[in-house]
C-alpha positions in Angstrom: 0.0 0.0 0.0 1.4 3.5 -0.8 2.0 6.1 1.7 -1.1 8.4 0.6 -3.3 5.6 0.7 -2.5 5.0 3.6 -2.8 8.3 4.9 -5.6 9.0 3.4 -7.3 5.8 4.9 -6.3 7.1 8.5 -7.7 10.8 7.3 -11.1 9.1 6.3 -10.7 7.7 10.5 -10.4 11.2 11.8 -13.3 12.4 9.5 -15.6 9.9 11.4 -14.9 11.7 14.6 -17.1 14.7 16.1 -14.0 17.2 14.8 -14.1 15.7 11.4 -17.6 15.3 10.8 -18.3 19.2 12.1 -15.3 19.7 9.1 -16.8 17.6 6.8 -20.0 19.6 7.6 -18.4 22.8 6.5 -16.9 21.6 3.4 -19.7 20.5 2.0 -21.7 23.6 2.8 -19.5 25.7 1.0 -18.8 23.1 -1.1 -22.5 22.6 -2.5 -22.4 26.8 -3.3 -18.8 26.6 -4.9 -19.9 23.9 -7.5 -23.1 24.9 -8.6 -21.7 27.3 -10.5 -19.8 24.6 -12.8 -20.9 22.2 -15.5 -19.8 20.1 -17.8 -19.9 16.3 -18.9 -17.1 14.6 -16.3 -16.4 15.4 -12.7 -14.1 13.2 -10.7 -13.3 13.5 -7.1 -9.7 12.6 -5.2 -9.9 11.8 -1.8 -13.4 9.3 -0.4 -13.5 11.0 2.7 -17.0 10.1 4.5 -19.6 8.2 3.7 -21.9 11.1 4.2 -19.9 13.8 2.3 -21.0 14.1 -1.6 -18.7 17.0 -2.7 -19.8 16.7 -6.5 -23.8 16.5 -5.5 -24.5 20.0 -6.5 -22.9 19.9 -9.9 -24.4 20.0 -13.5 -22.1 17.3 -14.5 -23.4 14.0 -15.9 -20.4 11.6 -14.8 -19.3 11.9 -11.7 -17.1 9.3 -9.8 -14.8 8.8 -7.2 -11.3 8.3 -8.1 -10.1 6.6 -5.8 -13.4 4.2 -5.5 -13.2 0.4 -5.9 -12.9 0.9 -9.8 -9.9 3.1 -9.8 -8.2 1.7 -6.3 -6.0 -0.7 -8.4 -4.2 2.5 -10.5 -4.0 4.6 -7.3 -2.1 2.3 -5.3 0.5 2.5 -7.8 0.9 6.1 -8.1 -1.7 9.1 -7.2 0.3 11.0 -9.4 -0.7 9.7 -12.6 -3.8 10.0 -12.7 -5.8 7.4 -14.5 -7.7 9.7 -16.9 -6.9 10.5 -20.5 -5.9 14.0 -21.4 -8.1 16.9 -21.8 -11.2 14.6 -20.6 -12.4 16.3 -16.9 -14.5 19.3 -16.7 -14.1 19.2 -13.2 -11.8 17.2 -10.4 -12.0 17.6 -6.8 -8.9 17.1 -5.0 -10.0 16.7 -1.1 -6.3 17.2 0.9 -4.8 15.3 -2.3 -2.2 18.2 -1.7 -2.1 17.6 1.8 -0.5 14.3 1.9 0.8 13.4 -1.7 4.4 13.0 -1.7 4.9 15.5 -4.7 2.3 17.9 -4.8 3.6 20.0 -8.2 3.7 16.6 -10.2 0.2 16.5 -9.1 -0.9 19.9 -9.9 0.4 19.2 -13.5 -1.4 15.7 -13.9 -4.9 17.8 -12.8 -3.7 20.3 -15.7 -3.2 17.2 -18.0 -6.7 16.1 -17.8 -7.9 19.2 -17.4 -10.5 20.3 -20.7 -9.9 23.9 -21.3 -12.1 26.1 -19.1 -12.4 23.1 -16.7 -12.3 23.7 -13.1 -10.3 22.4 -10.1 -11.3 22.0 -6.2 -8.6 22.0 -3.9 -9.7 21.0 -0.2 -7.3 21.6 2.1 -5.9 22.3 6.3 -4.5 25.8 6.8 -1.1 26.6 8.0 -2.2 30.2 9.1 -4.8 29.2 11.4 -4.9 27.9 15.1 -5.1 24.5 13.5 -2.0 25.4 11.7 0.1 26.3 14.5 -1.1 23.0 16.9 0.2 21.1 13.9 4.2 21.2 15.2 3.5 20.3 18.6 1.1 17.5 17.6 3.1 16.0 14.8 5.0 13.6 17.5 1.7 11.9 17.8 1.4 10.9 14.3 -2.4 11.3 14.3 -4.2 12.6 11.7 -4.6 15.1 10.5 -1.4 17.1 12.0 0.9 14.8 9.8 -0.1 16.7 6.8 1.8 19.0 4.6 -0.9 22.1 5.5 0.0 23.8 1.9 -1.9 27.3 1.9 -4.6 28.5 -0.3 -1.9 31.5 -1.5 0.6 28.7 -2.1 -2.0 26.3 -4.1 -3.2 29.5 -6.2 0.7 30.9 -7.3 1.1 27.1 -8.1 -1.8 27.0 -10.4 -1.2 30.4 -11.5 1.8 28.9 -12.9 -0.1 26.1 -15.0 -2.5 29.3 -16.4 -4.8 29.0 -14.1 -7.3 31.6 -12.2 -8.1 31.4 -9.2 -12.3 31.9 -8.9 -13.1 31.7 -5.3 -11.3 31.6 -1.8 -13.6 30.3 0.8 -12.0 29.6 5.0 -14.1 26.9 6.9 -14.4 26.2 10.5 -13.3 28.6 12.9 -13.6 26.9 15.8 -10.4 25.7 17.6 -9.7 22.0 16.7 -11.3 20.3 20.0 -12.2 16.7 19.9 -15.4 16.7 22.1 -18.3 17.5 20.2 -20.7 19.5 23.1 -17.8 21.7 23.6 -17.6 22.6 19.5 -21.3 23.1 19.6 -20.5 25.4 22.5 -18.2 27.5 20.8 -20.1 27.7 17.3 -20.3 31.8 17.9 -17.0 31.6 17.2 -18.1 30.9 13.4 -18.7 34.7 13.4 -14.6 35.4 13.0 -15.0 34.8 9.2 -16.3 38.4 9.2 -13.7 39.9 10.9 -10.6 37.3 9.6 -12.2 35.6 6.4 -8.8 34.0 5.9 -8.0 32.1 9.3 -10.2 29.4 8.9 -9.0 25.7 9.9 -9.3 24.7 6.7 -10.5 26.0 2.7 -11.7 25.3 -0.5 -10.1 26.9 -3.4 -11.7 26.7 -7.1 -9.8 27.6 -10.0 -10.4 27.2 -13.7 -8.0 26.3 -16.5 -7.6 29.6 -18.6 -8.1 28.6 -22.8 -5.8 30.3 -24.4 -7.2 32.9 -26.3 -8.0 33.9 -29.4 -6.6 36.7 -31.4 -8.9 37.9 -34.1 -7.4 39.8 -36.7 -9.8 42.6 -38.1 -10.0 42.0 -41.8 -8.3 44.9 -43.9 -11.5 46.0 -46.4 -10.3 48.1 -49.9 -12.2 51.3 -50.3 -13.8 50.0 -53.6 -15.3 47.1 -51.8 -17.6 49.5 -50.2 -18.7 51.0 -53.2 -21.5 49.6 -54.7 -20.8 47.1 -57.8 -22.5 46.5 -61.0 -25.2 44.3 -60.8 -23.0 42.2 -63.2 -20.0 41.6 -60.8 -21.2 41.2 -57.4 -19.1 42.4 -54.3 -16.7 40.1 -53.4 -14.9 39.9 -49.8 -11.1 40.7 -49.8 -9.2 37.4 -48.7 -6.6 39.6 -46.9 -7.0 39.1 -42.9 -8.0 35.3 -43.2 
């Protein structure tokens, strides 16, 4: 078994757990607003987090999938970062803390521009380094318990990254403001705390990031019309369209 599958096995462990699942809640919440806005014919997710989470629920996709499902888990144990999809073939991939725990994260970012169509969009779910959660993560990495063992790469990292592959960045969102506590009466106590993302939109324990794959475009040349082209013609010899410009 690779190291990210394994990793991402004991992720899908700490999803299950009141912290998790009130994460898992968020994600989807913002997730479900994030993707209505795409379409398209294909959308794959990376990353079968809970059983209760459906990331791709709200898109206008027809196909959508799980990556690293029971049809796909034979590829992905050999390498996440070739991604078993044929090029220029996804309108949309998920990639829920594929970043977080893959062992190269720019091979990956290169495979998702690979099967990438033109225009198609990306979702990157990931922990945040510039949070509370961020700064517990060095103390608790001793304990080698999820998810402190991750690599916690931040939404302004992620976006220069994919800046570099042409894309745009289309929306920033930070989730869960809460400090990460396990016990689940105390989270509910502290859910005023949710009100931060007015003040600090940005210091969330975690966020989604969407960006789109920029087409390159197109540069139209204005054809170049001869004055006696605008003058009217015998009736004889119609008007005939310069080929210069084409």
């Amino acid at each position: 078994m690779s190291e990210y599958v394994a990793s991402m096995a004991h992720l899908r462990r700490w999803y299950a757990k009141p912290l998790g699942q009130q994460f898992a809640l968020a994600v989807q919440q913002q997730a479900d607003l994030l993707l209505a806005e795409t379409f398209g014919h294909h959308a794959f997710q990376l990353g079968d987090l809970d059983d209760s989470m459906d990331l791709l629920r709200k898109t206008g996709h027809y196909h959508r999938a799980l990556l690293d499902g029971a049809s796909f888990n034979a590829q992905l144990l050999a390498d996440v970062q070739r991604l078993p999809l044929k090029t220029a073939s996804v309108d949309l991939l998920v990639l829920a803390h594929s970043l977080d725990f893959c062992q190269d994260s720019h091979q990956l970012l290169r495979e998702v521009d690979r099967v990438l169509v033109d225009g198609g969009y990306v979702l990157v779910i990931g922990f945040n380094p510039w949070s509370l959660w961020g700064l517990l993560r060095y103390p608790l990495r001793w304990r080698e318990s999820m998810p402190w063992q991750g690599r916690f790469c931040s939404m302004g990292r992620v976006s220069d990254w994919l800046s570099l592959l042409q894309f745009q960045t289309v929306h920033r969102r930070s989730v869960l403001f809460r400090p990460p506590i396990s016990q689940l009466k105390l989270l509910q106590w502290l859910l005023p705390l949710e009100g931060l993302r007015r003040l600090f939109p940005t210091l969330g324990g975690g966020y989604l990031l969407l960006a789109r794959k920029q087409t390159v475009p197109m540069t139209l040349i204005r054809p170049r019309w001869r004055a006696e082209i605008l003058m009217p013609a015998p009736l004889a010899e119609p008007a005939q369209r310069s080929s210069e410009g084409e």
